[in-house]
N, C-alpha and C positions, 0 to 999 in steps of 0.2 A: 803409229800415230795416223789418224785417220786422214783424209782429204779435208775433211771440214776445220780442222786445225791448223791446215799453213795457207798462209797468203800465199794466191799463185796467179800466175798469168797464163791463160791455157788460148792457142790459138785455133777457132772453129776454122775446119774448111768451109769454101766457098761452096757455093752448086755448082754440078760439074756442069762447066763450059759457061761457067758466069765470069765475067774480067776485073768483077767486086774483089777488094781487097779484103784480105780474112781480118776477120773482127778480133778485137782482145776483148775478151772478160775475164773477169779478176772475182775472186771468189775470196770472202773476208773472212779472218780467222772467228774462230767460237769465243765471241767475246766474254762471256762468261770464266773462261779460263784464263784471261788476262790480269795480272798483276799492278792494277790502276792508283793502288794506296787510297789516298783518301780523297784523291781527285776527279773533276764531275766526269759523266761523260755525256752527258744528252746538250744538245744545242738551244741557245738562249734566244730569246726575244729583246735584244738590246734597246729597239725604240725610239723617241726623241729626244733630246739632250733634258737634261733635269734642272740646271743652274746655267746662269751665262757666263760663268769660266769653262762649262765643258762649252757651250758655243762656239764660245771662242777656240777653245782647241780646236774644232771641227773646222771652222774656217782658215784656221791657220794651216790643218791638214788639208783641205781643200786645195788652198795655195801650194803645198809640198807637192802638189802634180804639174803642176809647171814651173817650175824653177830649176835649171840646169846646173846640173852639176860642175864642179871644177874642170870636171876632164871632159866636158862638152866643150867648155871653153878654152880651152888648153891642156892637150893629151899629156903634158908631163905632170899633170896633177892628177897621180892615181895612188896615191897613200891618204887613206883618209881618217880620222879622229871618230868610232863610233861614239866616245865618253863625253860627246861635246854633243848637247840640245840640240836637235833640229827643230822641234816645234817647242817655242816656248810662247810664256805669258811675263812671266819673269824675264827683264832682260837680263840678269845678274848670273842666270843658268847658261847662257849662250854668250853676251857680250862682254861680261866682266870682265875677261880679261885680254878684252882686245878696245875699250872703250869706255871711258868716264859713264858710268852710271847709277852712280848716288844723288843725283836731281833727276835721273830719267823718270819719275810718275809726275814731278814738276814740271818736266820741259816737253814732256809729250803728253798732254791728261787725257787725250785722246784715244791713244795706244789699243788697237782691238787682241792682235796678236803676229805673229812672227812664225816666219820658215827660215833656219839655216843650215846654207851648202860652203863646208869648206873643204879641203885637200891640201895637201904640201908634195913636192915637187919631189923630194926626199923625208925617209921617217927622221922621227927622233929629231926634230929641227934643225937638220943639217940642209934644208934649201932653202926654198920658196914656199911660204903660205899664202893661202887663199881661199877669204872669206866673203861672202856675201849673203847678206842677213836681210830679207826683205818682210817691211812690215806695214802691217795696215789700219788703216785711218776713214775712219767714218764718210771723209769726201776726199778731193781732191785739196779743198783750200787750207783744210785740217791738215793733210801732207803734207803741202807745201810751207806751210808755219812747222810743224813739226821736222822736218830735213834743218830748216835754219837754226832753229831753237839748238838742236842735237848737236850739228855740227857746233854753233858757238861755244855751247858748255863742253864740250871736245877739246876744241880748239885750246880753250882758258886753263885748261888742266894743265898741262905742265909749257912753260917759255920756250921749249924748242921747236914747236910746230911754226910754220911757216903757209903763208897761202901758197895756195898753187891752182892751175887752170887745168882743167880734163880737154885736152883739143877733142873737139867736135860734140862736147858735150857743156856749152855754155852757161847753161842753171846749173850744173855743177857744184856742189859747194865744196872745196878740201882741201888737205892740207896734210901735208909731209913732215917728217924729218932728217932731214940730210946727212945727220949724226949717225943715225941709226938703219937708214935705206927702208923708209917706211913710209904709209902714206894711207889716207883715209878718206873716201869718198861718200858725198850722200847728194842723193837724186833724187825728186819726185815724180813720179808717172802716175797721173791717173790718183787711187784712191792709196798709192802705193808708195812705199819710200825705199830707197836701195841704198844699204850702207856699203860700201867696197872696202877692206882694207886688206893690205898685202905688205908680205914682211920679208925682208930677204935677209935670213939670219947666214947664209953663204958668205954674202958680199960685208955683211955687218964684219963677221969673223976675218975676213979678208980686209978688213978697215976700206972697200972698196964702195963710193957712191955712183951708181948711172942711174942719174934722174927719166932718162929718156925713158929706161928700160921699167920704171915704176906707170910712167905713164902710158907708155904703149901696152904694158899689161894690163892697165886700169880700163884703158879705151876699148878694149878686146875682151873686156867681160860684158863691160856698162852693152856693146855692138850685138854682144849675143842674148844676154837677160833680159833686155828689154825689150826687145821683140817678143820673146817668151811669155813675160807676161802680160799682154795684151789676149793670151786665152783666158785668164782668171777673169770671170764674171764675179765682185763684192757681193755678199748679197746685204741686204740693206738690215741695218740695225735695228730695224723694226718688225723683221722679222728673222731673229738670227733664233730665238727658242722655238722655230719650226724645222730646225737643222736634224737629220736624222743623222744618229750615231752610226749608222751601219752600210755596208752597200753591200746588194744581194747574198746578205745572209753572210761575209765574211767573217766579222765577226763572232755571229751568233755560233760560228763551227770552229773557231777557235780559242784553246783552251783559257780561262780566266784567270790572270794575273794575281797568284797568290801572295797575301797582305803583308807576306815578311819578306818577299822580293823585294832588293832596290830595283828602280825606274830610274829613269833620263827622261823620253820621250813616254806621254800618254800613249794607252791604245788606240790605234786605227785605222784606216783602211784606207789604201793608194793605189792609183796604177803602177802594175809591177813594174815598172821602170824604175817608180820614185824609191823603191829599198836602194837604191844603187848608193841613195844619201844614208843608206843605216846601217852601212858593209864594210869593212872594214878594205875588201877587194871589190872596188867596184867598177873593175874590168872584168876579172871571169862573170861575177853579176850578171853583168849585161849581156854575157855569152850564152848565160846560161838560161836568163829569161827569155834574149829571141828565140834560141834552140828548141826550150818547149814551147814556144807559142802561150807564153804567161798573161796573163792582162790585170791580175789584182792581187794586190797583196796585202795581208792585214798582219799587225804585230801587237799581240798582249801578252797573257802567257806562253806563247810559242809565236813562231813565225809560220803562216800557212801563204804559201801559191795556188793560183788557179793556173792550169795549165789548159792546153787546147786537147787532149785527151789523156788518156792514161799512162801510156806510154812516153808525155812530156812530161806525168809528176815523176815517174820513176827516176827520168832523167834526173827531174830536179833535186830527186832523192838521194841518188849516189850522188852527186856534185854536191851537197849539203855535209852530205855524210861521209865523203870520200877521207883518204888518209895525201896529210902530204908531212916531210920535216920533223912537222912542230906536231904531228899527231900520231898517237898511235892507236892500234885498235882494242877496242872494249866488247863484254859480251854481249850480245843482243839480248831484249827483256825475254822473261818467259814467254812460252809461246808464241811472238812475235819474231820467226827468223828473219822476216822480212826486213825489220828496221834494222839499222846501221848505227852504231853508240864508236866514241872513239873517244880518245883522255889525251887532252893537251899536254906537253910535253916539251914547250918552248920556255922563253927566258922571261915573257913578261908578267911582272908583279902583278898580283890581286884577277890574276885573269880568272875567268869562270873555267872549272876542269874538266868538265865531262856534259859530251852535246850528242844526241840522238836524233837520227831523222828516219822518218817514216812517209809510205805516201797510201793512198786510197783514191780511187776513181780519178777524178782530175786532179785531187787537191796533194799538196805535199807541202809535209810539218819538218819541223825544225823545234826542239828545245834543249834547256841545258840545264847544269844544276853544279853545286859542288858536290856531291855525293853521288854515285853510279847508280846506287836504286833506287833512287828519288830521279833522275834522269829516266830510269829505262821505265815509273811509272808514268811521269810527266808523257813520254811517247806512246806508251799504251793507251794513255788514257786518252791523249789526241786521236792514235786510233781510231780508240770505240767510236770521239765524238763525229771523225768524219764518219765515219758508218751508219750513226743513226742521225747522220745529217741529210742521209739520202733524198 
């Protein structure tokens, strides 16, 4: 097999008596020989949004770069739910089961769109949940009727809620229940509204209530979110179909979400920090984005990182594609030794079973599939499209 057939990393020497560090160049396999299926591989011109629901997504993903995560706000929240919304339009996809919303297009008609970060303290609902769902509103005054409207029809949903006060947080509006070790907040800031709710299914099981303990955790989100969002700049509804779907070309190099896929979250494109809300591990995540020096990440039909060189996609590449437990390993596609395929092998139902990652110049992919050759195409064909994304 020749050279021009394996992905390789070869390192140039310096000049003699230069203190330049040796460069890495990576030499891409002969794409022609790769096994892509029926998937694209040249890079898309994605453009400006076409309808004002994709708008709105765009803004909602806009806002998904500055909303912190659970475990920014409290490090025992590192089990996180990927099967739950983060960007929705629908509150029904994200809130329905944490919140009355069968009058929500009545009580909110405003509603532009939503980012949600949750975590639980323990998987399988054996601790602490924690949710906070921020969403957005044409102004400020719009919010602020909107937070009240919410909370009331909340509130009225079933007789055992009770008010209760957010110390230090005065506009406040919420409301617990003591039965159940539970509690629901909503705040407006700006053009913004912040639902908090927290479930302590531990203490429920333990028939145990500490009010203090809901509150102090309520205050300790509300302390850290809301600073947070004071970077999101709205941008004004009268110019939201000037919204570009893409940022420097993220998307356009990552592969397009095929139509018999299910989705949760629409495609698109974040500082790589914010995947940390789409990981299921969003502790090694974040190890593993400072590590490469990541800054963007986009998710449709696969998941791609920018790293700060090549040498930070690789990384991101084994850690993607790494074996732990719950995986074992699979063959890598045709001619691609490069990439990494591995077959799930844990205990949870309906999981996706077989995931491949590949990397090229800065960028590094990430897909999956139930089927192993439909996976090791989906990687190839990511491949090719970073290559002639160059």
């Amino acid at each position: 097999m020749t050279g021009a057939l394996l992905s390789a990393v070869l390192l140039s020497t310096a000049a003699c008596g230069s203190d330049d560090p040796p460069t890495v160049v990576e030499i891409p396999v002969d794409l022609a020989s790769l096994d892509i299926g029926n998937y694209p591989t040249q890079p898309r011109e994605v453009g400006v949004v076409a309808t004002m629901d994709q708008a709105r997504f765009i803004e909602a993903e806009r806002l998904g770069d500055v909303v912190p995560t659970p475990a920014d706000i409290d490090p025992r929240f590192i089990h996180t739910n990927p099967s739950m919304a983060s960007v929705f339009l629908d509150p029904e996809a994200s809130l329905g089961k944490i919140m009355a919303v069968d009058r929500f297009a009545e009580t909110a008609p405003d509603f532009l769109g939503g980012f949600v970060s949750s975590a639980q303290t323990e998987p399988n609902n054996r601790g602490i949940d924690l949710v906070n769902a921020v969403m957005i509103f044409p102004d400020a005054d719009k919010a602020t009727a909107a937070a009240e409207a919410l909370e009331r029809t909340d509130f009225e949903y079933v007789d055992r809620n009770e008010p209760i006060e957010i110390p230090g947080y005065p506009d406040a509006i919420a409301h617990w229940q003591p039965q159940e070790q539970s509690i629901g907040s909503w705040y407006a800031t700006g053009h913004l509204v912040i639902y908090t709710w927290i479930y302590d299914y531990l203490n429920i099981w333990l028939e145990t209530v500490d009010r203090q303990a809901l509150l102090d955790l309520t205050r300790k989100s509300l302390d850290t979110i809301v600073p947070a969002l004071q970077k999101f700049t709205p941008t004004p509804v009268d110019q939201l179909m000037t919204l570009q779907r893409d940022r420097e070309g993220m998307l356009g190099r990552t592969l397009p979400r095929p139509r018999e896929d299910s989705w949760i979250n629409p495609p698109g494109v974040y500082s790589a920090g914010t995947a940390r809300h789409f990981t299921s591990d969003p502790v090694s995540t974040a190890e593993f984005i400072e590590a490469a020096g990541a800054d963007l990440y986009a998710n449709d039909g696969a998941e791609v990182y920018r790293a700060r060189d090549i040498a930070g996609a690789q990384l991101i590449r084994d850690e993607l594609g790494g074996l732990t437990r719950k995986f074992t390993a699979s063959e890598a596609p045709k001619n691609l030794p490069s990439a990494q395929c591995k077959e799930y092998i844990g205990r949870q139902r309906l999981a996706i079973r077989f995931y491949c990652a590949a990397a090229f110049d800065r960028y590094a992919a990430y897909v999956w599939s139930h089927q192993l050759l439909d996976a090791q195409q989906r990687v190839s064909a990511q491949y090719a499209l970073l290559v002639n994304a160059r």
